[in-house]
MARGUDO-830397 format. One record per residue (C-alpha): residue in one letter; residue number from 0; x, y, z. Coordinates in steps of 0.001 Angstrom, whole numbers, always signed. Example, Ala and Ser with C-alpha at 12.3 -4.5 7.8 and 13.67 -1.06 7.14 Angstrom:
<r aa="A" i="0" u="+12300" v="-4500" w="+7800"/>
<r aa="S" i="1" u="+13670" v="-1060" w="+7140"/>
//
This chain:
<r aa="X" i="0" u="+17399" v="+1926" w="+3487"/>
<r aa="X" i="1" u="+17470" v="+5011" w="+5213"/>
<r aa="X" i="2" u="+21279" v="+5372" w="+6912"/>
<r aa="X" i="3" u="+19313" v="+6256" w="+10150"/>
<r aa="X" i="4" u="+17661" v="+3059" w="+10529"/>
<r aa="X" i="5" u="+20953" v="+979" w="+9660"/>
<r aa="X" i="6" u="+22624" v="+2408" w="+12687"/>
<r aa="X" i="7" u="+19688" v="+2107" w="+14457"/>
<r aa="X" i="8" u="+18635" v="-1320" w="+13587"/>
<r aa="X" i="9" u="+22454" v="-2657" w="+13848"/>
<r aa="X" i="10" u="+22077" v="-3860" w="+17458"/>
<r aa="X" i="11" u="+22036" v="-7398" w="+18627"/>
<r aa="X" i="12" u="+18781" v="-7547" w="+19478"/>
<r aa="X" i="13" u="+17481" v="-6499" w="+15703"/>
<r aa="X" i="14" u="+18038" v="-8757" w="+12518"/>
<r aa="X" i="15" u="+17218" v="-7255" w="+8875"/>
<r aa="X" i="16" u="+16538" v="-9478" w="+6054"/>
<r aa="X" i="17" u="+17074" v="-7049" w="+2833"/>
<r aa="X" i="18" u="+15745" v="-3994" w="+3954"/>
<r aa="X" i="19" u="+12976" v="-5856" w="+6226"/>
<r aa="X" i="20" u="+12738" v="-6035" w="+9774"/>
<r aa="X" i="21" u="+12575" v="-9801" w="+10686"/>
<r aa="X" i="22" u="+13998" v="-9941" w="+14267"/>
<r aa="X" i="23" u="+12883" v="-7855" w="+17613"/>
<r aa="X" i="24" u="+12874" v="-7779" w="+21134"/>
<r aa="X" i="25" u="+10611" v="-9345" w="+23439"/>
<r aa="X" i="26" u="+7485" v="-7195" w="+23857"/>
<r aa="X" i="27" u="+7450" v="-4890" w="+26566"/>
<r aa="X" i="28" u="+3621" v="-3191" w="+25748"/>
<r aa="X" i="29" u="+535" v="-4286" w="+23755"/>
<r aa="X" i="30" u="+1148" v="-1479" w="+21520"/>
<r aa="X" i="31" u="+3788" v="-2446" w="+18633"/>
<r aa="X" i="32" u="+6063" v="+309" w="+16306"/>
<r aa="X" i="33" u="+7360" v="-1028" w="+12791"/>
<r aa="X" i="34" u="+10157" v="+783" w="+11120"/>
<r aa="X" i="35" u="+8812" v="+927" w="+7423"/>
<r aa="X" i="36" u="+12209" v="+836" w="+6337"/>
<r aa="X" i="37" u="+11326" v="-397" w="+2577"/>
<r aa="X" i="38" u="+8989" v="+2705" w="+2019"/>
<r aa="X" i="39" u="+9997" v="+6110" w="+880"/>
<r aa="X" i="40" u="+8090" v="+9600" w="+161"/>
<r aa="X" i="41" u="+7957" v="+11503" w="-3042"/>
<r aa="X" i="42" u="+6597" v="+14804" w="-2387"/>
<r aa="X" i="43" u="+4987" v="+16932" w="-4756"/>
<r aa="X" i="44" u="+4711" v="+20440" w="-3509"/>
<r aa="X" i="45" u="+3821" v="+24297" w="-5071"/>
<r aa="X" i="46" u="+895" v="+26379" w="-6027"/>
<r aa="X" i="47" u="-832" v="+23836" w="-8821"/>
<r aa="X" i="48" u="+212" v="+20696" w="-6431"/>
<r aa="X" i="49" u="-3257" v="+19770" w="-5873"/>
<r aa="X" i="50" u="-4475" v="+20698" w="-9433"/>
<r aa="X" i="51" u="-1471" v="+18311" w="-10847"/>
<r aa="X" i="52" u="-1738" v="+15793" w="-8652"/>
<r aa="X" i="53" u="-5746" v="+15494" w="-9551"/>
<r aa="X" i="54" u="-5397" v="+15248" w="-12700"/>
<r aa="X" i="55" u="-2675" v="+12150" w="-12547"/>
<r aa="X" i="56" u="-4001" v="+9908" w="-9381"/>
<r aa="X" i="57" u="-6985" v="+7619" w="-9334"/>
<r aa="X" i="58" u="-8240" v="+9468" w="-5676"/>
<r aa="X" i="59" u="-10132" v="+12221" w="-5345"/>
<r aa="X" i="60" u="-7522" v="+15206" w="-4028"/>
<r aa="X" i="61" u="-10397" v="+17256" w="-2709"/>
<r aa="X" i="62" u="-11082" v="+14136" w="-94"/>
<r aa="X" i="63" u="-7607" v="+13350" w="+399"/>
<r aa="X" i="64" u="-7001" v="+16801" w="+2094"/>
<r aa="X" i="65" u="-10836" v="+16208" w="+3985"/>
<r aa="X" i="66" u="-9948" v="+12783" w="+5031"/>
<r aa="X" i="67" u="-5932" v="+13718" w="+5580"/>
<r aa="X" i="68" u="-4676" v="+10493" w="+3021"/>
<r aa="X" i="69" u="-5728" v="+8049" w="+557"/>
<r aa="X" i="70" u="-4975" v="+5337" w="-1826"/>
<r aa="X" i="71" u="-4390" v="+6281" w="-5206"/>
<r aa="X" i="72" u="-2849" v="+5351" w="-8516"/>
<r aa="X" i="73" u="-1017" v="+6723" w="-11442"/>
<r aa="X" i="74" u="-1931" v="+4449" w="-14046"/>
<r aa="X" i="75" u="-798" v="+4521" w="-17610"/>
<r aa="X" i="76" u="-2780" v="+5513" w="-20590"/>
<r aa="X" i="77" u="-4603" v="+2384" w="-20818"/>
<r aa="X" i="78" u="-5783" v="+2292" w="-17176"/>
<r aa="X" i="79" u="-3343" v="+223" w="-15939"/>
<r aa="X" i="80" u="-1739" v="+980" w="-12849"/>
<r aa="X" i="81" u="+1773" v="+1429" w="-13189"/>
<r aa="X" i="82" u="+2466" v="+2845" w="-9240"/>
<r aa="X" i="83" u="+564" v="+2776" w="-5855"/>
<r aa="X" i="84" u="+758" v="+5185" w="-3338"/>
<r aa="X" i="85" u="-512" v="+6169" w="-9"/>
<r aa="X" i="86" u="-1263" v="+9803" w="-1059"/>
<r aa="X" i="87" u="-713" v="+11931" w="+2131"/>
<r aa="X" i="88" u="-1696" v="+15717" w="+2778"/>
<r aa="X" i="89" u="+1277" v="+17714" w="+3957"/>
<r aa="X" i="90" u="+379" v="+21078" w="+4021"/>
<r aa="X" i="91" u="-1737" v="+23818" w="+1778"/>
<r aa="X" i="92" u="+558" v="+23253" w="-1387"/>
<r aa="X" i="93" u="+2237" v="+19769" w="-870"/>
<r aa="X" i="94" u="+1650" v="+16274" w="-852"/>
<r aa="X" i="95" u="+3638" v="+13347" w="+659"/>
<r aa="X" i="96" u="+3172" v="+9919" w="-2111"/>
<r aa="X" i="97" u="+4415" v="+6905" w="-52"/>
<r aa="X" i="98" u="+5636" v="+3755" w="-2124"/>
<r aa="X" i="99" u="+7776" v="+1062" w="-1867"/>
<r aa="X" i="100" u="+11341" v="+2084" w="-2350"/>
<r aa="X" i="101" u="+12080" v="+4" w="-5175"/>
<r aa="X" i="102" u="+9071" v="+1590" w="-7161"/>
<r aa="X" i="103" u="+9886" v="+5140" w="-5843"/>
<r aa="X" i="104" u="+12382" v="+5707" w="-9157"/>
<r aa="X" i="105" u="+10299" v="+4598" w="-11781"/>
<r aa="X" i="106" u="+7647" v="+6374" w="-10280"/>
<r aa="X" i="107" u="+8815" v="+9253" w="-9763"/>
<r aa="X" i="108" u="+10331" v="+9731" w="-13381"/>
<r aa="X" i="109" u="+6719" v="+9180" w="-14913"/>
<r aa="X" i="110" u="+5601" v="+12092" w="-12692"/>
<r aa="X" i="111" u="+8031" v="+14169" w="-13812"/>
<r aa="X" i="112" u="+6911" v="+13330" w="-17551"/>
<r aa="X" i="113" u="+3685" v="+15317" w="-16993"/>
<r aa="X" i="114" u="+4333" v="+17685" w="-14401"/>
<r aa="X" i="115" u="+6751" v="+19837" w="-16787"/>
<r aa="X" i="116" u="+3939" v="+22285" w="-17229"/>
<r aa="X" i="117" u="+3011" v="+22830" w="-13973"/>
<r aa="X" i="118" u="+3913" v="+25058" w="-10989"/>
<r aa="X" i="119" u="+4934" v="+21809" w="-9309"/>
<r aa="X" i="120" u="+8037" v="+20111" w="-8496"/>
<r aa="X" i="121" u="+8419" v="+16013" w="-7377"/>
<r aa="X" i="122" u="+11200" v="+15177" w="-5801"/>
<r aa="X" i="123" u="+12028" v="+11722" w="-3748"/>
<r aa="X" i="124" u="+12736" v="+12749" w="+10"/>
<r aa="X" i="125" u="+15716" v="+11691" w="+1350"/>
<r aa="X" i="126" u="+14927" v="+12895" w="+4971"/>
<r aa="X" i="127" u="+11985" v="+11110" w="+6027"/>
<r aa="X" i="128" u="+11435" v="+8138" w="+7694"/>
<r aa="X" i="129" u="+8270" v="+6132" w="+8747"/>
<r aa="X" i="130" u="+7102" v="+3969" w="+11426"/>
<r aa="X" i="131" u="+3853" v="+2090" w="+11583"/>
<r aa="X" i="132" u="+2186" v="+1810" w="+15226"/>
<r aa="X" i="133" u="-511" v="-1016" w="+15903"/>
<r aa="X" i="134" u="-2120" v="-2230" w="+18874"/>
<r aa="X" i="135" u="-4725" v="-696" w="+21679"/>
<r aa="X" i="136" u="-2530" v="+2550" w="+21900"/>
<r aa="X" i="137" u="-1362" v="+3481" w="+18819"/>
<r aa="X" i="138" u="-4026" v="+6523" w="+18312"/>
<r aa="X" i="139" u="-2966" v="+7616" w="+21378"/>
<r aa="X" i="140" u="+563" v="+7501" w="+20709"/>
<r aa="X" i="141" u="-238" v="+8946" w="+17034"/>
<r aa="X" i="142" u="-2064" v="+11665" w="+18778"/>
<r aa="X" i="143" u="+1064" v="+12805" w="+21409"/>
<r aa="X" i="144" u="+2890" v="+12629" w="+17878"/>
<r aa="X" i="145" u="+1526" v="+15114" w="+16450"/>
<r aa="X" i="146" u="+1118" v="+18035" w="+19492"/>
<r aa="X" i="147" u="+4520" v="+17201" w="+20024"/>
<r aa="X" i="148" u="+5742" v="+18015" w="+16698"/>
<r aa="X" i="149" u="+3570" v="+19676" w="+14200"/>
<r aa="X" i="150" u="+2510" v="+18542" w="+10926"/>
<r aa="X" i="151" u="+5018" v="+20859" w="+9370"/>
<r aa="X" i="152" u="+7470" v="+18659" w="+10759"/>
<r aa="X" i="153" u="+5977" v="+14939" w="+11159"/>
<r aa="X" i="154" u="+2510" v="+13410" w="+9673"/>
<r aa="X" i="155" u="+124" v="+11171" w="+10991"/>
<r aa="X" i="156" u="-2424" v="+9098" w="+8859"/>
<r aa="X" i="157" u="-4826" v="+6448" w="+10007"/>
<r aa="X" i="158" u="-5061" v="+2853" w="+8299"/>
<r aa="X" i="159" u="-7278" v="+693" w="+8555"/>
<r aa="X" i="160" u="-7674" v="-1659" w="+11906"/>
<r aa="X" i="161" u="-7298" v="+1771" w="+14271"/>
<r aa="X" i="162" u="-3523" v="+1723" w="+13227"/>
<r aa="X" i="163" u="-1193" v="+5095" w="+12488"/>
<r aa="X" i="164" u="+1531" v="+4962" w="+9993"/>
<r aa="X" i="165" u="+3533" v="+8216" w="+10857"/>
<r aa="X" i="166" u="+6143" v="+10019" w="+8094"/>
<r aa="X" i="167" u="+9074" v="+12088" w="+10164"/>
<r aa="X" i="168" u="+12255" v="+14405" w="+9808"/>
<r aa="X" i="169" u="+15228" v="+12457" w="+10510"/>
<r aa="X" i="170" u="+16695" v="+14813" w="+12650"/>
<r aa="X" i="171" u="+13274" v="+14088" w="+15014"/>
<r aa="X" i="172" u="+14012" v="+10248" w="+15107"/>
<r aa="X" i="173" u="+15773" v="+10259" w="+18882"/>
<r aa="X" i="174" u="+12725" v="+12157" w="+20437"/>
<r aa="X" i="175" u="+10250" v="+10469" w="+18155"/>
<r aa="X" i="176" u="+11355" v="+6530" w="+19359"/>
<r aa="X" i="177" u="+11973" v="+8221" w="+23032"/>
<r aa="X" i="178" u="+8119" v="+9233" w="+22754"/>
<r aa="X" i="179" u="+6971" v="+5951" w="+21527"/>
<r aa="X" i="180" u="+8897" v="+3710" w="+23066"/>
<r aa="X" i="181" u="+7527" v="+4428" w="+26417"/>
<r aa="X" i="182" u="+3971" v="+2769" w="+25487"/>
<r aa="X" i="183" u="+5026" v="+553" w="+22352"/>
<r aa="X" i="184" u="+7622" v="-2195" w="+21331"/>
<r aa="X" i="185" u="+9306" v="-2399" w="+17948"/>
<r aa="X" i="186" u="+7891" v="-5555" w="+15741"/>
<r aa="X" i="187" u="+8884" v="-7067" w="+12967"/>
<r aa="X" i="188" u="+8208" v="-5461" w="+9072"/>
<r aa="X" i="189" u="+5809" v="-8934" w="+8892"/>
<r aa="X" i="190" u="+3510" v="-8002" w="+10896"/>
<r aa="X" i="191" u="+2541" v="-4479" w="+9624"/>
<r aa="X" i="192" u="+2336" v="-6152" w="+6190"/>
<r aa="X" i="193" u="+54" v="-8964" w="+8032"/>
<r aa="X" i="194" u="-2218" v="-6268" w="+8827"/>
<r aa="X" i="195" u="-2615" v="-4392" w="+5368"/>
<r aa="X" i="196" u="-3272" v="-7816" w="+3755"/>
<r aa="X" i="197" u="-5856" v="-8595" w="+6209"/>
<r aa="X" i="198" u="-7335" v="-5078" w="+5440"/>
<r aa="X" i="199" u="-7229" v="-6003" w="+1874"/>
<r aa="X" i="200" u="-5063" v="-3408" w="+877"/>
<r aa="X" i="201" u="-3239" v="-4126" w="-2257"/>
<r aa="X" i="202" u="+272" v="-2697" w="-3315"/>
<r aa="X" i="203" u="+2279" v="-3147" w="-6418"/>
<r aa="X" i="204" u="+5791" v="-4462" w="-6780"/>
<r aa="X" i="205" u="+7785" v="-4119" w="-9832"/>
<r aa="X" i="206" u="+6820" v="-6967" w="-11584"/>
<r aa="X" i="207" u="+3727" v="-6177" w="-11442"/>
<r aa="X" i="208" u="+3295" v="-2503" w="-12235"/>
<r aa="X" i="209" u="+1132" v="-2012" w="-14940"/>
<r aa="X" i="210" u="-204" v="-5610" w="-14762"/>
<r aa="X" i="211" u="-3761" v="-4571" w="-13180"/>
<r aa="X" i="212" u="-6718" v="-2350" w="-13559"/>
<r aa="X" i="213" u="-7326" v="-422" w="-10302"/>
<r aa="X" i="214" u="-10527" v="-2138" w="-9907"/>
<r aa="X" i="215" u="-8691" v="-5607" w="-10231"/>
<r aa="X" i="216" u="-6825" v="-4937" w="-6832"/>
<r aa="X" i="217" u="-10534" v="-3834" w="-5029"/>
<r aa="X" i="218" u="-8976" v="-170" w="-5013"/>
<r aa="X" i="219" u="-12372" v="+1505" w="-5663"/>
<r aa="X" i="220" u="-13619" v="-566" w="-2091"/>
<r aa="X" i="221" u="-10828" v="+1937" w="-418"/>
<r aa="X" i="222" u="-11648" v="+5311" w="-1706"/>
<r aa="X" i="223" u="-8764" v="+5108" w="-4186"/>
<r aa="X" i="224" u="-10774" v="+5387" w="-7160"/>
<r aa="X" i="225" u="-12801" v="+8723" w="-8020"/>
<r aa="X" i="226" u="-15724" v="+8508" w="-10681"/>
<r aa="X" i="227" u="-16584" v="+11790" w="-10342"/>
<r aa="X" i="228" u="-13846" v="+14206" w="-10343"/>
<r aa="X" i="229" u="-13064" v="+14488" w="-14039"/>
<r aa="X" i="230" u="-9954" v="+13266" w="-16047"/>
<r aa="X" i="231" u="-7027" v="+11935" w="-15209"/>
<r aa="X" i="232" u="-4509" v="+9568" w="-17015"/>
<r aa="X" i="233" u="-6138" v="+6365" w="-17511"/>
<r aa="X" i="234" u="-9639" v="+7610" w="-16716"/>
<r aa="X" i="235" u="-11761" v="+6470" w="-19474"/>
<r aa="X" i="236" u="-10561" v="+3031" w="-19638"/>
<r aa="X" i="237" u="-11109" v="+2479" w="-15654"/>
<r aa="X" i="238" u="-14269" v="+4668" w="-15826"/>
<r aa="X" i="239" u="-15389" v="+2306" w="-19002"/>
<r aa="X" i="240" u="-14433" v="-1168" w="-16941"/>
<r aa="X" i="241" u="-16918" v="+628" w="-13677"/>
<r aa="X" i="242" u="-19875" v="+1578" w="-15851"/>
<r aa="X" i="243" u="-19976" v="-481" w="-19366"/>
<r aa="X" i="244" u="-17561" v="-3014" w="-18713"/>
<r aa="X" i="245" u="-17748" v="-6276" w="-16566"/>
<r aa="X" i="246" u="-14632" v="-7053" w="-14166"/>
<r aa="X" i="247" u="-13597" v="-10881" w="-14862"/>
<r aa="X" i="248" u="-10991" v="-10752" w="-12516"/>
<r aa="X" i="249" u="-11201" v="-8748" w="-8848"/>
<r aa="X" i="250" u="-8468" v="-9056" w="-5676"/>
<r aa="X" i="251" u="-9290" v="-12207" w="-3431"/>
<r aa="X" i="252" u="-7761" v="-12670" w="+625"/>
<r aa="X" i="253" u="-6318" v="-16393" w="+432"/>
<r aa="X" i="254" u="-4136" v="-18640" w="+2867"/>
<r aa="X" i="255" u="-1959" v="-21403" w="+1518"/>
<r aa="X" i="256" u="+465" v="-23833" w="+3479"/>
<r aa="X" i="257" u="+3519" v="-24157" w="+2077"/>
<r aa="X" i="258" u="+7453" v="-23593" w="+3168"/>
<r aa="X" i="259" u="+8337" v="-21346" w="+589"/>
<r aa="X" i="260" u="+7502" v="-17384" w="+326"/>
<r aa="X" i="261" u="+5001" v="-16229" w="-2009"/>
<r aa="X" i="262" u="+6421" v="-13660" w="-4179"/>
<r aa="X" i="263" u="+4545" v="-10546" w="-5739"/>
<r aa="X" i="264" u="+3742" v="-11974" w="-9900"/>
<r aa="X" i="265" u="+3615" v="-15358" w="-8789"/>
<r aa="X" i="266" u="+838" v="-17310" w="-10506"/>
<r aa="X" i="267" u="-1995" v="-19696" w="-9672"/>
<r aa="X" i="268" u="-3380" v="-22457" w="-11711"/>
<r aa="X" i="269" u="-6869" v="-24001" w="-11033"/>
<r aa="X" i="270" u="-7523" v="-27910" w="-11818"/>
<r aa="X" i="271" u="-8662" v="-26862" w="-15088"/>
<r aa="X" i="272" u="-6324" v="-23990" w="-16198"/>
<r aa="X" i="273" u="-2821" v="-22493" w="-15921"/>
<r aa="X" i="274" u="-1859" v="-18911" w="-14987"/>
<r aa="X" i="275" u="-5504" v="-18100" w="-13696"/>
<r aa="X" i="276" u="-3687" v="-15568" w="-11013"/>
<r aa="X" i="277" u="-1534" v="-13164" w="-9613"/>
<r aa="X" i="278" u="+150" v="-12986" w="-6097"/>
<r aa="X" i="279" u="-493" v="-9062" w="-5007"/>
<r aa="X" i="280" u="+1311" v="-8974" w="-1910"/>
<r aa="X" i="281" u="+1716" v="-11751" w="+1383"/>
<r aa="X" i="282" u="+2800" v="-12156" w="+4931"/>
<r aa="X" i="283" u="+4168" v="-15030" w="+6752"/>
<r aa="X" i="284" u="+1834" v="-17059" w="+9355"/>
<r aa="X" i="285" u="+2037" v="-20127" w="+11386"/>
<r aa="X" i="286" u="+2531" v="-23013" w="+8654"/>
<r aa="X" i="287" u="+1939" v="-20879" w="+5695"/>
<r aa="X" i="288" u="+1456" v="-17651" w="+4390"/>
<r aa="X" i="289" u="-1472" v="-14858" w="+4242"/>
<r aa="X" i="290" u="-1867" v="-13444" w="+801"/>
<r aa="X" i="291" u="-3616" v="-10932" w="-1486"/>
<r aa="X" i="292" u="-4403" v="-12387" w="-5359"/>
<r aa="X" i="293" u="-5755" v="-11299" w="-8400"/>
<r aa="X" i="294" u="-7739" v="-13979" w="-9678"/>
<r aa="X" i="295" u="-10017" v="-14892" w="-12367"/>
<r aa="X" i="296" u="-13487" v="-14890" w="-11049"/>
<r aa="X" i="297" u="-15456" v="-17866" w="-12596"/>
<r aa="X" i="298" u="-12272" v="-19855" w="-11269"/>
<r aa="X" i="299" u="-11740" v="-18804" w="-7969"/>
<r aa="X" i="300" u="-15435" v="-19370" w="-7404"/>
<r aa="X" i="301" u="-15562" v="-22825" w="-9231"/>
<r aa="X" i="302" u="-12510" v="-24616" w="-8857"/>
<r aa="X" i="303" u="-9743" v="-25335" w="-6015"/>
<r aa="X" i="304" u="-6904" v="-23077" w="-6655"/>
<r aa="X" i="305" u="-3195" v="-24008" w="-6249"/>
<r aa="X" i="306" u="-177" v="-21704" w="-6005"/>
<r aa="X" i="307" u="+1975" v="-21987" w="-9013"/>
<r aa="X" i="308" u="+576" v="-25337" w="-10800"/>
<r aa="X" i="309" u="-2335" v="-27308" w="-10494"/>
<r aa="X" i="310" u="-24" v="-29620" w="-8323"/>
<r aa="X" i="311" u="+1341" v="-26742" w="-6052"/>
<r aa="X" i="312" u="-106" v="-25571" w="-2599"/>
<r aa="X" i="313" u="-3831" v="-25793" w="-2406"/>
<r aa="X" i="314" u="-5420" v="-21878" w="-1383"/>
<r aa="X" i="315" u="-8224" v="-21783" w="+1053"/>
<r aa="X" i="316" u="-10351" v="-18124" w="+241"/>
<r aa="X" i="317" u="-10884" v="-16091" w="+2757"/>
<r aa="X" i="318" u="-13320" v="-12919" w="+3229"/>
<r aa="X" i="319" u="-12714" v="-9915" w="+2613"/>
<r aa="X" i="320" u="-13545" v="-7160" w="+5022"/>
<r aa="X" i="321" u="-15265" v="-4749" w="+2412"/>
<r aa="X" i="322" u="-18073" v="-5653" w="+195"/>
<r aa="X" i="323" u="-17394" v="-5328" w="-4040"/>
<r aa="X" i="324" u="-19681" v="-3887" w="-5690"/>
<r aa="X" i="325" u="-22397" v="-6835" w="-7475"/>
<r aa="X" i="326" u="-23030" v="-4689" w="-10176"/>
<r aa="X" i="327" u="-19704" v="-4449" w="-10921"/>
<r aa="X" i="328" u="-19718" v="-7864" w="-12108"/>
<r aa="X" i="329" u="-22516" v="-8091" w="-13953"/>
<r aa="X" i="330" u="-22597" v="-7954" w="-18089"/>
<r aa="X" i="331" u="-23874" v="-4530" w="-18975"/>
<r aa="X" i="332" u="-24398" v="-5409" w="-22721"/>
//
């Protein structure tokens, strides 16, 4: 974790768990911050950024500097994804990747395998840190954000829900939490993760890199998959699964009641078969948990599922709050 946020966070009133937030203050506003203290930012920055970066990622970069950030993969030569990031425009020749910090290495060594050739550099970012706001203010706090400090200094990117995750200099972090704390309260890391799971926003962990298609995680339902912008590593084989292939096994929103965390890789069963699932990502609620899963599709939809074994934790399926694709599912032979 960033040595900003340890000193910060080493109050009293805040408990970490790891590098989590688990412990806050009572709530003074409607409006909540999270420190995103288990995130970090590989930037890729010079003249063929863009050009590199498009020709890598699963998102379109043309819409990522329209839209300001995006979803988007780098997947491995057979299409599977082997990192996630929130791609994020930072200026005219640079781009801010956000990941999870324990993925950031590995990740970032795979970019520098193919960027070698290009008049790019990646480099992990030591001096940024993030905060997620949430609540009935946070566009207006994201807003006052950025005409306070400029984009050259601090970025702000929507998410879905009318949220603002927002990527700063260190040396801003005293004026940034004096600015935000008058109109929003810090919460805990749980509930910003509570939120992307009930957007259906996947993210890998590293057990699971490389263990999905794009499409198996509902990516292509966020704008994180392009079909139309050309190559890019991994391209025919997730191009091939969206026009000649069928998907067997897409992302499903899922509760289950149990004491015990859910872990990223762990695996369901149905009554009929073992291993029919993977956990993506999940969030603690009252008397259970909130979860994202992989799943097999003629089980999911046929059978009760259970968390681990067929004698584990029964799921309950929830919606999702995008539609998939039908087609997508249907045999094209």
């Amino acid at each position: 974790m960033n040595t900003h946020w340890v000193n910060r966070l080493k109050q009293p009133e805040f408990e970490l768990e790891g590098n989590r937030l688990i412990k806050v203050p009572s709530a003074e506003h409607s409006t909540h911050y999270v420190p995103l203290t288990d995130y970090s930012i590989i930037s890729v920055k010079g003249p063929d950024a863009h050009k590199f970066l498009q020709g890598q990622l699963t998102c379109d970069l043309s819409e990522v500097d329209r839209m300001g950030a995006l979803p988007g993969a780098h997947c491995n030569i057979k299409g599977h994804m082997h990192s996630l990031y929130q791609v994020m425009r930072a200026s005219d020749s640079g781009y801010w990747l956000r990941i999870r910090t324990d993925m950031a290495e590995n990740a970032l060594t795979l970019l520098k395998k193919y960027i070698v050739f290009s008049k790019a550099e990646a480099e992990l970012e030591e001096d940024l840190i993030g905060i997620g706001l949430q609540g009935p203010n946070a566009s207006e706090i994201g807003d006052r954000l950025s005409s306070a400090f400029g984009i050259a200094h601090l970025l702000v990117t929507e998410r879905p829900g009318a949220r603002r995750e927002c990527w700063f200099e260190t040396r801003l972090m005293p004026q940034v939490l004096e600015l935000v704390e008058q109109s929003a309260s810090p919460a805990q890391r749980n509930d910003w993760e509570l939120l992307e799971i009930d957007a259906g926003v996947p993210e890998l962990a590293p057990v699971t890199s490389e263990a999905f298609i794009p499409q198996m995680t509902n990516l292509q339902a966020l704008n994180g998959v392009s079909f139309t912008k050309g190559c890019y590593t991994g391209q025919e084989i997730v191009t091939r699964l969206q026009h000649r292939g069928q998907l067997k096994k897409p992302m499903y929103l899922a509760e289950v009641h149990c004491k015990d965390a859910p872990s990223p890789g762990d695996t369901l069963a149905s009554a009929q078969k073992d291993n029919v699932g993977q956990v993506v990502r999940a969030a603690h609620i009252p008397g259970g948990y909130r979860l994202l899963a992989v799943i097999a599709k003629d089980q999911a939809e046929n059978q009760p599922l259970h968390l681990g074994n067929p004698e584990g934790p029964l799921l309950q399926l929830l919606p999702l709050p995008y539609e998939l694709d039908p087609a997508l599912f249907q045999s094209k032979r």
